[in-house]
Backbone as JSON, one array per atom type, in Angstrom:
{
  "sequence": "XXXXXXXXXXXXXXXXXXXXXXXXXXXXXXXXXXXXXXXXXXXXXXXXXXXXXXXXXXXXXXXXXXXXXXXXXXXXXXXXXXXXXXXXXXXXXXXXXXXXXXXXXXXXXXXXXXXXXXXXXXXXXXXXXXXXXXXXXXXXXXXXXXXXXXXXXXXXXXXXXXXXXXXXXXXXXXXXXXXX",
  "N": [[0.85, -1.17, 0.0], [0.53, 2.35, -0.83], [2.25, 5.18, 0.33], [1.34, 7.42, -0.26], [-1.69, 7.51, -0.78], [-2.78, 7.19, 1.33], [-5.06, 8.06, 4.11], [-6.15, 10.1, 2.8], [-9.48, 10.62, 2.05], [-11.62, 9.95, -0.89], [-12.75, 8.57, -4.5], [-12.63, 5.38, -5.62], [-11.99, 3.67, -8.08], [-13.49, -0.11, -8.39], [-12.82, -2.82, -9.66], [-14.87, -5.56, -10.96], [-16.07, -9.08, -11.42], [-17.52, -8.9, -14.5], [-20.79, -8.27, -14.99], [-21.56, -8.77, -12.13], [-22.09, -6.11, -10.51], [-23.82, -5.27, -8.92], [-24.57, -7.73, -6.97], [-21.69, -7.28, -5.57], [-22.11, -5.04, -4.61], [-24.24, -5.46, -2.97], [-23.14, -7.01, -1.39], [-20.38, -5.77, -0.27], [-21.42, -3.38, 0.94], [-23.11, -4.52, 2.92], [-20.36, -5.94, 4.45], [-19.33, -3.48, 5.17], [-21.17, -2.62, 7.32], [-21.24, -4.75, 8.79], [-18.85, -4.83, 9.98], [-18.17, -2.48, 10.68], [-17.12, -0.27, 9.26], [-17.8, 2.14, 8.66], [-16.79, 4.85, 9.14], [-14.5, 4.91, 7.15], [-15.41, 3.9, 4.65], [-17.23, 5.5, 3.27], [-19.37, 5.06, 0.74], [-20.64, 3.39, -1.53], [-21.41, 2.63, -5.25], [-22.59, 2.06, -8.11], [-22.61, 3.53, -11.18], [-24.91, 4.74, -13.36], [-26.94, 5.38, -15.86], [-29.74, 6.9, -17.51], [-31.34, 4.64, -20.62], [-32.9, 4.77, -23.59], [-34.34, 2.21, -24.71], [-35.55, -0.16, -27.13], [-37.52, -2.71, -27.0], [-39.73, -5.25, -28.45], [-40.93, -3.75, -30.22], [-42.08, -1.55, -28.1], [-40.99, 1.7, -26.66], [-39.0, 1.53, -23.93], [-37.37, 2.66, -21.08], [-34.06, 2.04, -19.39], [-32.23, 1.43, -16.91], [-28.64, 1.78, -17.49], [-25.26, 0.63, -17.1], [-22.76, 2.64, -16.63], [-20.12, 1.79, -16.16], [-19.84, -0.84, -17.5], [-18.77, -3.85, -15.38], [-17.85, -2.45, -13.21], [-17.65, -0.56, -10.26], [-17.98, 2.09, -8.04], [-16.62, 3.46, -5.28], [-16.5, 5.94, -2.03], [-13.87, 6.55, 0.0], [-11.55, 6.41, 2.91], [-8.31, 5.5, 2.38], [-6.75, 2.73, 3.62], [-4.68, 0.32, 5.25], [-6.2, -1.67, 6.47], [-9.32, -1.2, 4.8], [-8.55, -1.02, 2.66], [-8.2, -3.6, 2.61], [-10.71, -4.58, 3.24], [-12.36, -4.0, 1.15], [-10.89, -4.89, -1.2], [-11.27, -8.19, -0.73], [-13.41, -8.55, -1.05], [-16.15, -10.89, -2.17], [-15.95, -11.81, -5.65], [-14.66, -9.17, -6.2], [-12.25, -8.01, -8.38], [-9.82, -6.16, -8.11], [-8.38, -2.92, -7.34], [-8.81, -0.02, -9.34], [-5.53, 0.87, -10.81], [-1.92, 1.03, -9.85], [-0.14, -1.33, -9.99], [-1.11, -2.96, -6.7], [-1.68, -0.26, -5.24], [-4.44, 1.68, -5.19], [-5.55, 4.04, -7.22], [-6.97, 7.32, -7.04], [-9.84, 8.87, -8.65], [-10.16, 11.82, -10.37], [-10.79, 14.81, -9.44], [-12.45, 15.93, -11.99], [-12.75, 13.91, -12.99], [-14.87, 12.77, -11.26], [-16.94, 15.17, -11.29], [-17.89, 15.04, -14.27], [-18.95, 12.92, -14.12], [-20.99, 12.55, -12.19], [-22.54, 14.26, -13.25], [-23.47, 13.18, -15.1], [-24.63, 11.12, -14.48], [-27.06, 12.66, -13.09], [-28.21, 13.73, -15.45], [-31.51, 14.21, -16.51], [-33.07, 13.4, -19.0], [-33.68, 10.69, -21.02], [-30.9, 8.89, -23.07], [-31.19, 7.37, -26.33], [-30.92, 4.7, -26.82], [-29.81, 3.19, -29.66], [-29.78, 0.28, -31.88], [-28.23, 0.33, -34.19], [-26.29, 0.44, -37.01], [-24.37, 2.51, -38.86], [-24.8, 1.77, -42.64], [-25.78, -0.06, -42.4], [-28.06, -2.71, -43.45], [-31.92, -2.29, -43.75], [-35.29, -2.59, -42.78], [-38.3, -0.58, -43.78], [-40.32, -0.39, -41.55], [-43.02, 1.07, -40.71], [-44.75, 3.73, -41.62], [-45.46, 5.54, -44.34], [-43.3, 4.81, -45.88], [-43.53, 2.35, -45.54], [-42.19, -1.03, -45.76], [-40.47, -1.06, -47.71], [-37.16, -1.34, -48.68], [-33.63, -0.41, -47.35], [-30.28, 1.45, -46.08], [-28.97, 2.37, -43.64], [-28.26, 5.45, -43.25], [-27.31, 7.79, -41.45], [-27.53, 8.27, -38.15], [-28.87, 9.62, -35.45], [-28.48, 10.36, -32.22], [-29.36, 11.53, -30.18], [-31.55, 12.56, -31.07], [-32.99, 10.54, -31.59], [-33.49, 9.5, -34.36], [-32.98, 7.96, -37.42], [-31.46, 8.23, -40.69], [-32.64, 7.38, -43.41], [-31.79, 5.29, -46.63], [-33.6, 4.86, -48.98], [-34.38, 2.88, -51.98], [-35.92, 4.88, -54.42], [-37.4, 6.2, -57.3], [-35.61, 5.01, -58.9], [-33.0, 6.02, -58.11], [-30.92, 6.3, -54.71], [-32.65, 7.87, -51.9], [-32.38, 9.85, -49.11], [-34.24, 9.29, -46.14], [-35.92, 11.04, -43.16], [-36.37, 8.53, -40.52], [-38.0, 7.78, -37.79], [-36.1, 5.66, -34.66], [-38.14, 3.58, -34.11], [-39.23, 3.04, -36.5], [-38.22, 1.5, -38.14], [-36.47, -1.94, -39.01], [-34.11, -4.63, -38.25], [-33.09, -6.21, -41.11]],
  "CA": [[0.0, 0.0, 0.0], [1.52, 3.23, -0.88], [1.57, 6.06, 1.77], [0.43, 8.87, -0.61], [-2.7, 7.53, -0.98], [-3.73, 6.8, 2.52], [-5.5, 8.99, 4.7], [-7.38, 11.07, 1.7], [-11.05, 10.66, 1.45], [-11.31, 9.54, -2.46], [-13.52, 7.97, -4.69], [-11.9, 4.99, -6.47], [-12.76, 2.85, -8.89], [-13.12, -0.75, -8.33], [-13.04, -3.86, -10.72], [-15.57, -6.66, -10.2], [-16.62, -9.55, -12.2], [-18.5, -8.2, -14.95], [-22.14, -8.97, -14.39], [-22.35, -9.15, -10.77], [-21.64, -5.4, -10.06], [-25.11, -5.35, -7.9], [-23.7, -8.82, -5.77], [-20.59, -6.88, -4.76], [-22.17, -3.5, -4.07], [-24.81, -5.31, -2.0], [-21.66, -7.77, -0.43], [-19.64, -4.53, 0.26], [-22.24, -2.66, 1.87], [-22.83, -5.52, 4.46], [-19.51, -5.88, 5.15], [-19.33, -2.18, 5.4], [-22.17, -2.7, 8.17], [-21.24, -5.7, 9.67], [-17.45, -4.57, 10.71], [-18.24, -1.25, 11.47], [-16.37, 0.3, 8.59], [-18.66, 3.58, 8.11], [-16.14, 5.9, 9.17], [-13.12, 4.64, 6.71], [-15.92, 3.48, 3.69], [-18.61, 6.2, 3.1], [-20.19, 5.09, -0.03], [-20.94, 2.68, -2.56], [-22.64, 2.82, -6.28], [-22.31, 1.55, -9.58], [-22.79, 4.47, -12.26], [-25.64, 4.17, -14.44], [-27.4, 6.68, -16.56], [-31.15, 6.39, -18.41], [-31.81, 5.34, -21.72], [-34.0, 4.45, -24.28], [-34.35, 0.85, -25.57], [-36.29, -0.78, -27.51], [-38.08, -3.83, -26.76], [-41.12, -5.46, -28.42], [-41.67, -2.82, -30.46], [-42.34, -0.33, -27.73], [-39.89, 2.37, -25.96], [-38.58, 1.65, -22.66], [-36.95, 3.77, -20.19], [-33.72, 1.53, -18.49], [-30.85, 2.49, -16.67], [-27.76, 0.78, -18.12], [-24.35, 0.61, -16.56], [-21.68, 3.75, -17.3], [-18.74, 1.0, -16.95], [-19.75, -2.6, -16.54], [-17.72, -4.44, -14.39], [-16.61, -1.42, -11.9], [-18.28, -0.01, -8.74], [-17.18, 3.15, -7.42], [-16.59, 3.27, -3.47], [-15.92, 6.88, -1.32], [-13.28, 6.05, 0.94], [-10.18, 6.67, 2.83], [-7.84, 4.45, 2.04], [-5.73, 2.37, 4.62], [-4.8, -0.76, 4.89], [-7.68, -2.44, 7.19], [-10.4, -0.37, 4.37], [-8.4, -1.39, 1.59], [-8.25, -5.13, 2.51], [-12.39, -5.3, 3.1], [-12.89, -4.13, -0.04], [-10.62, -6.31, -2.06], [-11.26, -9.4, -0.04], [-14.86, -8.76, -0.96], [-16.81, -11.88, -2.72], [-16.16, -10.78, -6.98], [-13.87, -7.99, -6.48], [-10.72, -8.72, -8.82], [-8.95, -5.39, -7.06], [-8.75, -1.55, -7.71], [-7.7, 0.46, -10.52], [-4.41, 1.47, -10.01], [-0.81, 0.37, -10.87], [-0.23, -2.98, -8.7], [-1.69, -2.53, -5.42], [-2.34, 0.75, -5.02], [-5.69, 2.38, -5.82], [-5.28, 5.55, -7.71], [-8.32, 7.93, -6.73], [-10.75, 9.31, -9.5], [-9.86, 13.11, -10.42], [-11.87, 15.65, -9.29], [-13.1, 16.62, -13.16], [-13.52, 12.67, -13.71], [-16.6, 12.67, -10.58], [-17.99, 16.08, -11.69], [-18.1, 14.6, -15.46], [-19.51, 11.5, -14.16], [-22.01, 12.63, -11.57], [-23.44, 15.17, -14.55], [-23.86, 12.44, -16.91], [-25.81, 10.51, -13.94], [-27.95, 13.32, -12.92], [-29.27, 14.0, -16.19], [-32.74, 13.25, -16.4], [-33.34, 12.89, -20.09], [-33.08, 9.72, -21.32], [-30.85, 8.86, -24.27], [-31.87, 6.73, -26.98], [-29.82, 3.06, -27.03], [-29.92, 2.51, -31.12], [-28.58, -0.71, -31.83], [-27.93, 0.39, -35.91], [-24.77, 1.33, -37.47], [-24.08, 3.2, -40.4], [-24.09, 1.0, -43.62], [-26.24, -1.74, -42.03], [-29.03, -2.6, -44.41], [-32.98, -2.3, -42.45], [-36.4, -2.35, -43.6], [-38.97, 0.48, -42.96], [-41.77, -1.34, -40.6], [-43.99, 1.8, -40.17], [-45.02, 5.0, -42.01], [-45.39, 5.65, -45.91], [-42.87, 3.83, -46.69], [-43.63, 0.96, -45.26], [-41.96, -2.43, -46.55], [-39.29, -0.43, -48.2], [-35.56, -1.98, -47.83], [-32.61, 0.75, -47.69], [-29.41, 1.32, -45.29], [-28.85, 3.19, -42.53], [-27.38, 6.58, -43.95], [-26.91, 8.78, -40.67], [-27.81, 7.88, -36.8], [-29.02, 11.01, -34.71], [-28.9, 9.17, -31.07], [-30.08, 12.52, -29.4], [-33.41, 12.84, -31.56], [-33.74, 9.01, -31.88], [-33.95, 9.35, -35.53], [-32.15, 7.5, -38.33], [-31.43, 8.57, -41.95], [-32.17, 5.67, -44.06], [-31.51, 5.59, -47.93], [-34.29, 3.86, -49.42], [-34.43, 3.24, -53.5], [-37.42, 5.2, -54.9], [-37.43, 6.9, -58.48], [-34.1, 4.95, -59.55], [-32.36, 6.64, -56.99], [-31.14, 6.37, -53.15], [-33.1, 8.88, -51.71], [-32.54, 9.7, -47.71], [-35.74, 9.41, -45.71], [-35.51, 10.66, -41.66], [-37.29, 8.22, -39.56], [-37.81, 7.36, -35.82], [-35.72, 4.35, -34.96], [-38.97, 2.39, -33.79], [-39.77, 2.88, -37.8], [-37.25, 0.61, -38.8], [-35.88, -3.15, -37.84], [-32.94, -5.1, -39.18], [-33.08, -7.17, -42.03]],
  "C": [[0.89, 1.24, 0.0], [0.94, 4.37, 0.22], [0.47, 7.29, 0.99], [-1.24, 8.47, -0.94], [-3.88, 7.06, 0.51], [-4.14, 8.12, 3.36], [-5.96, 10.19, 4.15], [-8.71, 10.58, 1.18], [-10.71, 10.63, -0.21], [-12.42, 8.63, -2.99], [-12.51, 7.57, -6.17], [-12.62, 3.66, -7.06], [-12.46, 1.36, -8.76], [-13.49, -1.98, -9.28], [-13.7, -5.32, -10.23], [-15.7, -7.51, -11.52], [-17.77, -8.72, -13.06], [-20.31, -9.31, -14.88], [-22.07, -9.26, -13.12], [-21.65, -7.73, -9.84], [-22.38, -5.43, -8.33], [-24.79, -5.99, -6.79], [-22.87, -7.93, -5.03], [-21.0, -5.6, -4.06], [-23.07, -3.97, -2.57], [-23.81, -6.1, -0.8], [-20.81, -6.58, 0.44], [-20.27, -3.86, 1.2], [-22.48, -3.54, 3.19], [-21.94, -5.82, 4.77], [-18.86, -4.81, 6.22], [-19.77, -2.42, 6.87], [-21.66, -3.29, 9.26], [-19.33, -5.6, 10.22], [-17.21, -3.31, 11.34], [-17.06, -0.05, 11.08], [-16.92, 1.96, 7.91], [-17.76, 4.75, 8.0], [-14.74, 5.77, 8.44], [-13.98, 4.82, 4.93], [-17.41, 4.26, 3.44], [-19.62, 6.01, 2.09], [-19.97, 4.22, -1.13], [-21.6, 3.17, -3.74], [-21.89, 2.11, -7.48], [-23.52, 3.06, -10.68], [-23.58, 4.14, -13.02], [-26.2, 5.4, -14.35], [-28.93, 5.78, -17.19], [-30.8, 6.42, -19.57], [-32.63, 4.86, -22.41], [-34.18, 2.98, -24.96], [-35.47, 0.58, -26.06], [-36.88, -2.03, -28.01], [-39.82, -4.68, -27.32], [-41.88, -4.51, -29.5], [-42.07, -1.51, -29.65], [-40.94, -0.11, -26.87], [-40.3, 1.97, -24.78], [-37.24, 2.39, -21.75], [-35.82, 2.49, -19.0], [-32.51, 2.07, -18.28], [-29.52, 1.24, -16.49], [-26.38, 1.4, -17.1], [-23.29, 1.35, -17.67], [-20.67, 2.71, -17.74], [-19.57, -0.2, -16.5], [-18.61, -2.65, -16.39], [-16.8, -3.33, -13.52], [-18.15, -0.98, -11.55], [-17.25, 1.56, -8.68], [-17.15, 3.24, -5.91], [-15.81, 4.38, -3.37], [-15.23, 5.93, -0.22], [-12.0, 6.42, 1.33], [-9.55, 5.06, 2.91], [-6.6, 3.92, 2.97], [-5.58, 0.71, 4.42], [-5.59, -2.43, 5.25], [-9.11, -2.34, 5.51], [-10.32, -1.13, 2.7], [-8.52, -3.16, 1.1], [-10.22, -5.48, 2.39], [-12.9, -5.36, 1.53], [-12.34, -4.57, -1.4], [-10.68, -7.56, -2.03], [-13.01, -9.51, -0.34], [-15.31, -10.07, -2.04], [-16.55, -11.0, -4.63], [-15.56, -9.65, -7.27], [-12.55, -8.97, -7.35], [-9.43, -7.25, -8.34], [-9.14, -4.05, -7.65], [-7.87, -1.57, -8.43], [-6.92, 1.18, -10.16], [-3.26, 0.99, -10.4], [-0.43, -0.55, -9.45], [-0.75, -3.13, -7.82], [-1.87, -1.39, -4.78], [-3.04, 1.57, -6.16], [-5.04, 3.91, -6.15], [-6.88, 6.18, -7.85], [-8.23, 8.46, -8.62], [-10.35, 11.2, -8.83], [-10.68, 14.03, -9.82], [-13.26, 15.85, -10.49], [-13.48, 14.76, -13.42], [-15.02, 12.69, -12.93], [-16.85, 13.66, -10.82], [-18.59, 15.48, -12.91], [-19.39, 13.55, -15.33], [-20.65, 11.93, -13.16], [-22.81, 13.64, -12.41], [-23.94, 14.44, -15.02], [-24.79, 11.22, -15.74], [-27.14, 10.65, -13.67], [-29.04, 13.78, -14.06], [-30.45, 13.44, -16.6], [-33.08, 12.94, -17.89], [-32.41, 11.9, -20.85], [-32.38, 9.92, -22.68], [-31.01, 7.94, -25.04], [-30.88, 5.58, -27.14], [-30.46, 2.59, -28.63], [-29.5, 1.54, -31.67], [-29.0, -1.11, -33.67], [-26.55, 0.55, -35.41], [-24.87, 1.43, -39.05], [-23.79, 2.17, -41.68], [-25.23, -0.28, -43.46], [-27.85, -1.31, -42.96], [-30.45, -3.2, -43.58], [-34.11, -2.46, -43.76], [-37.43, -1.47, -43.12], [-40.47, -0.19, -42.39], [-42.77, -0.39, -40.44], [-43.9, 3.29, -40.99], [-45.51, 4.39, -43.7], [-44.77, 5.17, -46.25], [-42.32, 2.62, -46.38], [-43.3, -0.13, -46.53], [-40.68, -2.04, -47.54], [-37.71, -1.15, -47.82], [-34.46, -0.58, -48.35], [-31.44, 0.0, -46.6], [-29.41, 2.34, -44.84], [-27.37, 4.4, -43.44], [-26.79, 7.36, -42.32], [-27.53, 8.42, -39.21], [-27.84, 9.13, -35.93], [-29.25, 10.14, -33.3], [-29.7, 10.52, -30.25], [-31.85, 12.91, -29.36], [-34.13, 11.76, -31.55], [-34.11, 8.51, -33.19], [-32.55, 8.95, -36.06], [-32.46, 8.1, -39.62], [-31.41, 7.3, -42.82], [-32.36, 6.08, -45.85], [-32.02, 4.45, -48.64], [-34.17, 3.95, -51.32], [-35.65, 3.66, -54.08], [-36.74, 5.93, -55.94], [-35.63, 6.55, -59.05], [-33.06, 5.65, -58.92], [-32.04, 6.25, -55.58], [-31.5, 7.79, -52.91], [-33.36, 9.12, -49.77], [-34.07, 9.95, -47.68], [-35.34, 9.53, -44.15], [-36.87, 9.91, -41.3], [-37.06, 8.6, -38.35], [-37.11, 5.9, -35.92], [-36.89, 3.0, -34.79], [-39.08, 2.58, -35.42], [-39.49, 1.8, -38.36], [-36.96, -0.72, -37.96], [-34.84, -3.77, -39.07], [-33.59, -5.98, -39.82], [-32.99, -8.75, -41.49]]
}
């Protein structure tokens, strides 16, 4: 454990099996509890933001993970604080260069608690540019083109359907469209 990083309140990032951030946050927190680590380990979370998927045909509203496979934990860092929470069930250890955790910048948690707080969702499009769709809904229904342009903010795609011997863009909504 290195000295410069002990005894500074910090929020550092830690590496878990991916897929079982949830396990470790709720593992951590009861260890937290059950050793009586409150005043070393102030805070748990796993980063997630809203956004838009689409399932079924209709929009849904879920909140997806900033990084899979990392947690973030406030904490000072010693070497009792540092052992609970690498010894935890699924932790593989903090980010950092060998055994010592290197805290999160100031401008990285403003960045990152902005991009949590914002309440409008963003749209999860799962196109890409080039990929060839068919138009499921409007006027030009039944139509086959390719994905010309991806707006993830508006939720709309540019698709380049063939009408009058021509590709001719058309903006949809992404519910308009589904892959080939």
């Amino acid at each position: 454990m290195a000295k410069q990083t002990q005894g500074q309140r910090a929020w550092y990032a830690v590496h878990t099996y991916s897929g079982y951030e949830n396990a470790v946050l709720r593992n951590l927190k009861q260890r937290i509890e059950s050793l009586g680590m409150q005043n070393k380990i102030f805070n748990v979370m796993i980063p997630t933001e809203k956004k838009i998927k689409v399932a079924g045909g209709k929009r849904q509203t879920v909140e997806d993970k900033i990084y899979p496979g990392y947690i973030l934990v406030d904490m000072i860092v010693d070497d009792e604080s540092w052992y609970i929470v690498r010894n935890t069930p699924r932790v593989t250890g903090f980010v950092g260069s060998g055994v010592t955790p290197v805290p999160l910048t100031q401008e990285e948690i403003d960045s990152l608690f902005k991009r949590m707080s914002t309440d409008t969702a963003k749209h999860k499009i799962d196109f890409s540019v080039g990929e060839p769709v068919i138009v499921a809904d409007g006027p030009f229904k039944d139509l086959e083109g390719k994905i010309g342009e991806i707006d993830e903010a508006k939720g709309k795609v540019k698709v380049l359907v063939s009408m009058f011997g021509r590709e001719t863009p058309v903006e949809l909504d992404f519910l308009q469209v589904r892959k080939i």
